[in-house]
Residue, then its C-alpha position, 0 to 999 in steps of 0.5 A: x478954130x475960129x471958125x469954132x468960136x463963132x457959132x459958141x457964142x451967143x452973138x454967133x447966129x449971125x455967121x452961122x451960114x457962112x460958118x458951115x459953107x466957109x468949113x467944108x472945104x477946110x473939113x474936106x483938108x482934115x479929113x472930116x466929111x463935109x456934111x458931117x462938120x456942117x451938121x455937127x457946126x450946126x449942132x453947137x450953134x443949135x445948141x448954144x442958142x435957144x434962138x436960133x430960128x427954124x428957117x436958119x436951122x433948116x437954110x444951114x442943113x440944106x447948104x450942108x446937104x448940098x456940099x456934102x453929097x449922097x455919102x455924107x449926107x446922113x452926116x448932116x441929120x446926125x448932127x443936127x439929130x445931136x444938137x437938137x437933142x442936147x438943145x432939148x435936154x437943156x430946156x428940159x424938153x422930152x426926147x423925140x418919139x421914137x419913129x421920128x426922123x430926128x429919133x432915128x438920126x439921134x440913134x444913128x448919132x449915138x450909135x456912131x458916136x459910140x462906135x457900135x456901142x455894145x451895151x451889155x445887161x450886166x449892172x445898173x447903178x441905182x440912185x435910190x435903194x429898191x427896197x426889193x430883196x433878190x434871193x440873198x441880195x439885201x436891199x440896203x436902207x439909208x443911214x443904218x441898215x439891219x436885219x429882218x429881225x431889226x438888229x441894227x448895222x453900224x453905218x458904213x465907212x462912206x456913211x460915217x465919213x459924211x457925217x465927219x466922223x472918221x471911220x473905224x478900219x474894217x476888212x472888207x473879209x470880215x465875213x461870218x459865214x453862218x450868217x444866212x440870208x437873215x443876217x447881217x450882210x457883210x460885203x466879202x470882196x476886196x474889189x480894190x484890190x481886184x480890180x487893180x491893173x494887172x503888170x506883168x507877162x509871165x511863163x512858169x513851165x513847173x508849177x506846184x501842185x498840191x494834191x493829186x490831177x486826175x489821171x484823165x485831166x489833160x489839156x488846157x484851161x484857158x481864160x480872157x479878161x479884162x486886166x490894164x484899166x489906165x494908161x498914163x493919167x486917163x483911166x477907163x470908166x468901165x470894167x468892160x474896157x479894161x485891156x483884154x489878157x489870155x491865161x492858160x493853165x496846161x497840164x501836160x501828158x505827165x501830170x505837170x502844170x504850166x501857167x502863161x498869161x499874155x495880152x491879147x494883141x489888139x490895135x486898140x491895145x497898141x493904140x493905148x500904149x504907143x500914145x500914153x494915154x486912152x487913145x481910141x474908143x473902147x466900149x464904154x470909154x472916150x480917147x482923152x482928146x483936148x481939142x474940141x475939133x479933135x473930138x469933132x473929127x474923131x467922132x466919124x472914124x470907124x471904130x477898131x472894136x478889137x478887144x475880146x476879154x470876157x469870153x473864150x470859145x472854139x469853132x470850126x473844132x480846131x480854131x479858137x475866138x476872144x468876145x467882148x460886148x463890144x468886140x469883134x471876134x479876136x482869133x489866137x492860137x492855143x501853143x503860142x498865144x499869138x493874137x491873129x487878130x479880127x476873124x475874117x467874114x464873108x457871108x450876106x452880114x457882111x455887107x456894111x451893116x453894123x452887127x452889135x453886142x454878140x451873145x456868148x456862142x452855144x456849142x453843139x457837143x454832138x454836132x460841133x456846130x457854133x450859135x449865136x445870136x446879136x443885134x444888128x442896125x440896118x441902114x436906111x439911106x433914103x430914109x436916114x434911120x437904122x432898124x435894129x433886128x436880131x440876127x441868129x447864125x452859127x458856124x458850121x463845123x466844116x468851116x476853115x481850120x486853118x488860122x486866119x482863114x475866111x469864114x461863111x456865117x450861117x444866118x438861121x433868121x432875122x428878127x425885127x424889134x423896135x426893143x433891142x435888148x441886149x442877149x448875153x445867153x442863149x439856150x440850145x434844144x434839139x431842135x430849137x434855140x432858145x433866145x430871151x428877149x428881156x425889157x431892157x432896150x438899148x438907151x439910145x438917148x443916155x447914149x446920145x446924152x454921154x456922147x454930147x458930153x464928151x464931145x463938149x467938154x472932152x469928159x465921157x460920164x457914160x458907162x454901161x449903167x446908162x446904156x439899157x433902159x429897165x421897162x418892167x411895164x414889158x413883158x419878157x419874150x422868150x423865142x424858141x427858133x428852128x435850127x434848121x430852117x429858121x421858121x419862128x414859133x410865136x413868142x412866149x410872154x411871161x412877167x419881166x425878169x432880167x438875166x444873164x445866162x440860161x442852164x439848160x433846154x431841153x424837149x419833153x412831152x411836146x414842151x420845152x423846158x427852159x432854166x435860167x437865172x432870173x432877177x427881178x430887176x437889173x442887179x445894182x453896179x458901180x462904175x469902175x473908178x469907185x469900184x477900185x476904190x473900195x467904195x462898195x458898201x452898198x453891193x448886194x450880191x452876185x446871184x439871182x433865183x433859179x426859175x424853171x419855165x415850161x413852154x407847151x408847144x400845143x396850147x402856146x401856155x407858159x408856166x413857170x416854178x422858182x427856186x428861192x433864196x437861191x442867190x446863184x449864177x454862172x451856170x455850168x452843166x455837163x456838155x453831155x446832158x446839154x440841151x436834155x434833161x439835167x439834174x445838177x448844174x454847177x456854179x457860185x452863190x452869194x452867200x452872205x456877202x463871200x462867193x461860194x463854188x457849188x453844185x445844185x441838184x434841180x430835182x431836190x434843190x439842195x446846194x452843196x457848197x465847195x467844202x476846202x473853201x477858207x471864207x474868210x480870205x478866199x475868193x472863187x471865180x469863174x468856174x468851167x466844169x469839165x467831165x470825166x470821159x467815158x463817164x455815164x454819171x452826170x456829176x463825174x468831172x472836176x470844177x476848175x476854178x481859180x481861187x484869188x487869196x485875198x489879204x496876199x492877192x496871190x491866186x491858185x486853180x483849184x480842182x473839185x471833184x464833183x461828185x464830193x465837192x471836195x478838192x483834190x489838187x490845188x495849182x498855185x501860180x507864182x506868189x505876188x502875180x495878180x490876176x484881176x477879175x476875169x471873165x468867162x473861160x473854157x477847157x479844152x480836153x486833149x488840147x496843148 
């Protein structure tokens, strides 16, 4: 360590050369690449010492080049890259251009620092309030809020508590469902209470039902989520970290319904667990690690990136994944819930280049063929710099069935972008996939910026909040690919818009018709720990509008038509109209503060809400809708959803019959088991 505390010091600049030779060796012993101690010394001199002369500087990376070698080489640039941007920002000075060699190695710090950081469009934390209203989302206003019609709102609990007045108990279900997109906004959702750490593994092999399964409706629900948030003192800083759990509702052949939920089996998991404390790095977390040469070494350790709790799909017809933002695919198999662990790949994205933030995979129903899209960072030895471009590839269906088998991506094309924005849906026509390209480019400085704080001081502040930069002086891109061949049309520009999930594609009259969930801007979020606090008084809603695009394959023209005071998302259709023209989509709006199951018709734009719901206590997630076979009627199904009650925190998966809205049967899971908030899942007919 005291070869450490030398170059910490302002006294230091002096032994700063001998600081970085005299390390290499004892780096070497540790395990550390020795151009990556001597660039990352370097740094903390660089950065302690606003004196620190160029000659110096530049005497110290080539000692560090020297001893490192071609591997390490690239080491010594990103740390260098990291000391000089700390430097800068401490000085107040701007962030380097982007082009320039020391942008290019910050990127490559920042990426590696955080591990092949994923950094999903999901929320940004606001500072000041946007004043903008999103179909029902209300912009809240300093001190008192009110309606339009100026009907004051007493100040909230956080507010009252800084002026020191103690604050009057209030529900946070204290909801008025009459209250429209007019009236006073009431925050419906007990985040605290779902956000808290799920405890317990369990099997309940009978169930009790209420109400009557359909007859056809036979096989198993399936969904992945994140659901442990602490372990010992050290608790993660975003909800996209949590340890990722399985559920399974499975009704069987008799009508009967069984629930198990296990976690999902990761080394990350194990990692935590074994050591009592966040012991590897996670999406948007750091391992609590005391030692500042701890933090040192670990930042060259590649990352385990195995935590898929947000998304559930099935390839190859028979095997089934686990996604995260920042995960690799996590395959388990369907009976035993047993975890098998990162899908083996062997195919030309294999080949060393790291491939980021995965966008929910589209399945052909017809074909059984698997797509996605992701970001991906090629790296550039000779010239020390990473160009980011998206790939698109599937997996076909003839692929191994059999677990754990070794599988061959099919790459459909490579699209370079100096804005890599993250892509969380993707559409599916026919002919074309659909891929929105939103200006929300990866923050590779507000990366760079957590990830300098955590090394100095061990306290990692960066969550995904800072991960995306919003730039609405862009224009969205949307791209419409050839399936088969790759070929790119030119891409379609319309006004920026943030989203996450597209409804439908389809083809018609030589144009291709685009729905999707639009918000003017990133939607308001908070960081995990003041979520679990209850502290969210200033939360505006979980919808965005609806808006239609229409892309003339002839002219190259795009027009677009709204869907206002919509305030929906998680769009379901029926697998049978996927990729044609649809009429309905199913899914939850905000409404007024409480979460509402419903089913939108695109051609009237009526919204027929789920009718058994109690808003007053019940909290509806996540639905999957699931046809009914050898049905021609577009909204003959059932929704599945699960239902969280929200004074007892008990949870049932209720059943909707589509065509009415109405339930039909209600599951209810063992009093007293929590399921925290949970991610996307799917259904999987006929499969036990």
């Amino acid at each position: 360590m005291a070869l450490l505390q030398a170059p910490l010091t302002r006294g230091g600049k002096s032994v700063l050369l001998r600081t970085v030779r005299g390390c290499c060796p004892m780096a070497t012993r540790a395990g550390l690449g020795v151009g990556a101690a001597s660039g990352i010394l370097l740094g903390f001199a660089a950065t302690t010492s606003d004196r620190t002369s160029d000659a110096q500087q530049g005497a110290a990376f080539a000692t560090g080049m020297r001893a490192a070698g071609p591997q390490q080489a690239m080491n010594v640039e990103l740390g260098v890259a990291m000391s000089s941007h700390l430097r800068g920002h401490a000085a107040g000075e701007s962030a380097a251009p982007a082009g320039s060699p020391l942008s290019s190695a910050a990127l490559c710090c920042g990426l590696i620092g955080t591990g092949g950081i994923v950094a999903q469009a999901a929320t940004r934390r606001a500072s000041k309030p946007s004043g903008r209203r999103q179909g029902r989302i209300v912009a809240a206003a300093a001190g008192v809020t009110g309606n339009t019609e100026g009907s004051p709102r007493a100040a909230s609990p956080a507010q009252l508590k800084a002026t020191g007045v103690d604050a009057p108990p209030r529900l946070v279900t204290d909801v008025n469902p009459l209250e429209g997109p007019e009236g006073t906004y009431n925050v419906g959702i007990d985040f605290k209470g779902w956000l808290q750490s799920a405890n317990e593994e369990i099997e309940d092999l009978n169930l009790r039902v209420q109400g009557t399964l359909p007859a056809w409706l036979r096989g198993s629900l399936v969904h992945a989520g994140p659901a442990k948030f602490e372990f010992g003192e050290n608790e993660f800083v975003d909800w996209v970290d949590g340890q990722a759990m399985l559920y399974r509702v499975r009704i069987n052949g008799d009508g009967k319904a069984e629930y198990r939920n296990q976690w999902l089996d990761t080394s990350n998991h194990r990692a935590h667990r074994e050591a009592g404390r966040i012991a590897v790095r996670e999406t948007c977390s750091r391992p609590h690690l005391p030692f500042i040469w701890d933090r040192i070494k670990y930042m060259f350790e590649p990352p385990n990136n195995e935590n898929g709790n947000l998304h559930i799909s099935q390839f190859a017809n028979s095997r089934l994944c686990s996604m995260s933002v920042g995960s690799a695919l996590v395959e388990f198999e369907l009976s035993g819930m047993t975890t098998f662990g990162k899908i083996p790949f062997n195919d030309v994205l294999s080949d060393g280049n790291i491939l980021i933030f995965h966008a929910e995979p589209h399945l052909d129903h017809v074909t059984g063929e698997w797509f996605t899209c992701a970001i991906q960072l090629v790296i550039d030895k000779e010239n020390f710099k990473l160009t980011p471009e998206y790939v698109v590839y599937s997996i076909k269906p003839d692929q191994p069935k059999e677990l754990g088998a070794e599988l061959k991506r099919n790459l459909i094309t490579r699209i370079s972008t100096e804005h890599p924005s993250p892509v969380h849906t993707i559409g599916l026509t026919k002919k074309y996939i659909v891929m929105i390209q939103i200006p929300y480019p990866l923050n590779w400085d507000g990366m760079l910026n957590a990830e300098g704080r955590w090394l100095l001081t061990g306290e990692y502040e960066g969550n995904l909040n800072d991960y995306n930069t919003w730039e609405p002086h862009r224009p969205t891109l949307i791209r419409l690919i050839d399936r088969e061949t790759g070929e790119q049309l030119p891409p379609f520009e319309t006004d920026p818009f943030f989203f996450f999930h597209c409804i439908n594609s389809f083809e018609e009259d030589n144009c291709v018709i685009l729905d999707v969930v639009c918000y003017n801007e990133p939607p308001v979020g908070f960081p995990l720990r003041q979520a679990r606090s209850g502290d969210v008084e200033d939360w505006r809603g979980g919808g965005g509008e609806v808006r239609r695009f229409k892309m003339d394959l002839a002219s190259g023209e795009i027009t677009s038509s709204g869907w206002p005071n919509n305030c929906f998302d998680e769009p379901k259709v029926n697998p049978k109209v996927d990729g044609i023209r649809h009429k309905y989509s199913f899914g939850v709006i905000d409404d007024n503060g409480m979460l509402r199951l419903t089913k939108q018709d695109h051609d009237t734009q009526e919204v027929f809400k789920w009718l058994g719901q109690d808003v007053s206590r019940e909290l509806p997630w996540q639905p999957v809708f699931i046809p009914e076979p050898y049905s021609e009627k577009e909204d003959a199904g059932v929704l599945m959803s699960f239902v969280r009650d929200q004074p007892t925190g008990d949870t049932y998966c209720v059943v909707i019959n589509t065509e009415t809205m109405q339930d039909v049967a209600k599951i209810y899971f063992p009093k007293g088991h929590h399921i925290p908030l949970h991610g996307h899942g799917t259904f999987l007919q006929g499969q036990f």
